[in-house]
C-alpha positions in Angstrom: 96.1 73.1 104.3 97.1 69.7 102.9 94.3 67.0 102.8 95.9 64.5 105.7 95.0 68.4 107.6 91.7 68.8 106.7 90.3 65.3 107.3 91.9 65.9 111.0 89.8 68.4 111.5 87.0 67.5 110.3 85.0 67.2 113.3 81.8 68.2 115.0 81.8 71.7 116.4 78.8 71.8 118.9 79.3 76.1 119.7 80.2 78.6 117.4 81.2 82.0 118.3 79.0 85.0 116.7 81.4 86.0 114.3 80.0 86.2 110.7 81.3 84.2 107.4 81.5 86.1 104.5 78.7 85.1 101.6 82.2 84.9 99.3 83.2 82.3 101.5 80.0 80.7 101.5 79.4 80.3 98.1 83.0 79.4 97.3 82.6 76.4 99.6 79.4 75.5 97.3 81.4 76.2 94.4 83.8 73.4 95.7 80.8 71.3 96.6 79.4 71.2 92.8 82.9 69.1 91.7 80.8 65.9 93.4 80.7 63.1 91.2 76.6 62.4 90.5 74.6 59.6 89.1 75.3 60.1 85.3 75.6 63.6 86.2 72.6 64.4 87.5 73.6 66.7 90.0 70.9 65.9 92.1 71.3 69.3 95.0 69.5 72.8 95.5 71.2 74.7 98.4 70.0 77.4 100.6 72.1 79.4 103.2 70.4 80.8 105.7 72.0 83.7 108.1 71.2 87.3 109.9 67.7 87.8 110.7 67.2 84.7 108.8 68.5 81.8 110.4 67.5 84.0 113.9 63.9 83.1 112.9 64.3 79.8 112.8 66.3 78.8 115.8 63.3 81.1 117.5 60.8 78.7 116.4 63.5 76.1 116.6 63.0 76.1 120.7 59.6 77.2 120.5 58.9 73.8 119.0 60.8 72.2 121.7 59.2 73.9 124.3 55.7 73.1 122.9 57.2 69.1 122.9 56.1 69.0 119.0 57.2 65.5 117.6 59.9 65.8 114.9 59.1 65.2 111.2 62.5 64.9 109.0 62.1 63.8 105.5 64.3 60.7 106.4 62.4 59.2 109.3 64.5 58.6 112.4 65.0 55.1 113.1 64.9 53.9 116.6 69.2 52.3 117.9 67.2 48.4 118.3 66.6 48.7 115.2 69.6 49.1 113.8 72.6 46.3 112.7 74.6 45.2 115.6 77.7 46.7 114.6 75.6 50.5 114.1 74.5 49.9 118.1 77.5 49.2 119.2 79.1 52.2 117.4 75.7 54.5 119.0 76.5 53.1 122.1 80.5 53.5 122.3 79.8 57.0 121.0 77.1 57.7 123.6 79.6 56.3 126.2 82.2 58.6 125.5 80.0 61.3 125.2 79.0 61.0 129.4 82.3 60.4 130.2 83.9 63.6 128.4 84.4 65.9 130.8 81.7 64.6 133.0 79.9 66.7 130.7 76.0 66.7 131.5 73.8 65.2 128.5 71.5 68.4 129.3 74.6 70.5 128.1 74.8 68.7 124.9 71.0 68.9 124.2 70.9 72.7 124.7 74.0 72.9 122.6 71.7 71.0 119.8 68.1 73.1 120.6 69.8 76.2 120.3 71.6 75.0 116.8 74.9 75.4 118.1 74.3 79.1 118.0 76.1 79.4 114.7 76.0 82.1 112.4 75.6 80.7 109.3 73.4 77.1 108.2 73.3 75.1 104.8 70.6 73.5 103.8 70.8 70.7 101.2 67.9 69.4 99.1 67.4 66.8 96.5 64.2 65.9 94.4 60.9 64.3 96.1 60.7 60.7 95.4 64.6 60.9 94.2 66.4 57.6 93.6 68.4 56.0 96.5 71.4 57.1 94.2 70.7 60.9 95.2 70.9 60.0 98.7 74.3 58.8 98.3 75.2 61.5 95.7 73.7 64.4 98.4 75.9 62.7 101.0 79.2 63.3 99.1 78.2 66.8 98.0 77.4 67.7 101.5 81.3 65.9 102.5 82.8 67.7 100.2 81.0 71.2 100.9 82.2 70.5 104.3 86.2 69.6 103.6 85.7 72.7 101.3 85.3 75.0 105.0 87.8 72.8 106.6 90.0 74.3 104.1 89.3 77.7 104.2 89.9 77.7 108.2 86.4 77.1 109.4 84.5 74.4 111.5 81.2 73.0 110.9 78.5 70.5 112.3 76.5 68.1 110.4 73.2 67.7 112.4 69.5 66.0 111.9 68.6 69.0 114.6 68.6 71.1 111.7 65.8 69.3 110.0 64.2 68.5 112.7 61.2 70.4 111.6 60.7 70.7 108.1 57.4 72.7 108.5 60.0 76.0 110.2 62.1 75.6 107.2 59.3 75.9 104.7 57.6 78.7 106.6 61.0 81.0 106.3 62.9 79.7 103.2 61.2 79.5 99.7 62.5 76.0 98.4 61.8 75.0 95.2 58.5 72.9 95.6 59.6 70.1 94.0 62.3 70.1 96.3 62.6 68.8 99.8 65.5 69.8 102.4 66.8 66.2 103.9 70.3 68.1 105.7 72.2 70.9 107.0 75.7 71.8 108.3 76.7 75.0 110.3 79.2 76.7 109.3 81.0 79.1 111.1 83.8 79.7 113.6 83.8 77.5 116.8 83.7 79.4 120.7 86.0 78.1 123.5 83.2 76.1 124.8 84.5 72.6 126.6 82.0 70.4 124.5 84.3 71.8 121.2 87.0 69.6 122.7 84.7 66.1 122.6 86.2 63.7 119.8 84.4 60.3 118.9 86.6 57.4 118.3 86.4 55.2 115.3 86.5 51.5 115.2 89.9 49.6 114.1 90.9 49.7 110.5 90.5 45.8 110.8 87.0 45.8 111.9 85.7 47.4 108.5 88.1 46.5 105.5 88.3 43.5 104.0 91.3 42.8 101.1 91.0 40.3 98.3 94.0 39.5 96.8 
């Protein structure tokens, strides 16, 4: 697939079917991943892949903590849409727009698409140092792009979603991260069902509106 390919389809796949991906696969897209440029190398990422009876245990306590209404607890706090800059709300609320009017799609769709995580078969997890540097944060970010364009490329679609962090204390009760580790992201990865929501696309703003050219 040629790049122009891949970035096309990189988008959010909100259902994925319950066919497996091979751990080759897996770890060749993490293989990919590690050619991230990093803060004077530093290299910054520990990843776990969760699948099988796995990642079934968590999405079980996944809903149960819904169901319960437990708060979430990220390692990156959530910060409430007033709070962010104009343009950012604006953006949120184009995209939250677009996302009633696909369709006619209800919101309650959508969630249960998120609580159940997507159903897919396969989850990385992405982790970076306590206390790291704001430069890991940016460096995790790229890693987790380019593990992500790695699946594009080998035929597969993927979500990127705060759902799967949403409750650090599941993760450490059924993965053994490093403990001086914490888990701030994860992706599905997987192969996406004929679900309508699959179909939703968010727009982007104008070229215009975000690049600025000195000459």
């Amino acid at each position: 697939m040629d790049f122009k390919n891949i970035i096309a389809n990189r988008y959010s796949s909100r259902s994925f079917s319950d066919k497996q991906v091979s751990l080759d696969v897996l770890k060749q897209i993490i293989s990919d991943a590690q050619t991230t440029a990093s803060w004077v190398n530093s290299q910054p990422w520990k990843v776990y892949i969760a699948t099988g009876e796995k990642l079934t245990a968590i999405k079980k306590k996944h809903l149960e903590l819904i169901a319960a209404g437990r708060s979430s607890s990220p390692v990156f706090p959530v910060l409430g849409r007033h709070l962010w800059h104009q343009d950012q709300q604006e953006n949120m609320a184009a995209w939250s727009q677009e996302k009633e009017d696909f369709q006619h799609l209800p919101d309650k769709i959508f969630r249960q698409l998120n609580e159940t995580l997507f159903s897919a078969p396969s989850v990385i997890y992405f982790a970076i140092p306590k206390n790291s540097p704001d430069w890991s944060k940016f460096d995790i970010g790229a890693f987790v792009q380019t593990a992500t364009l790695s699946a594009i490329n080998q035929g597969l679609n993927t979500m990127i979603a705060y759902e799967f962090v949403k409750f650090p204390e599941v993760l450490a009760e059924d993965l053994t991260v490093d403990e001086n580790y914490q888990i701030v992201i994860g992706i599905a990865v997987g192969y996406e069902d004929d679900h309508i929501a699959n179909n939703f696309r968010s727009s982007r703003r104008p070229l215009d509106d975000i690049l600025t050219i000195f000459e």
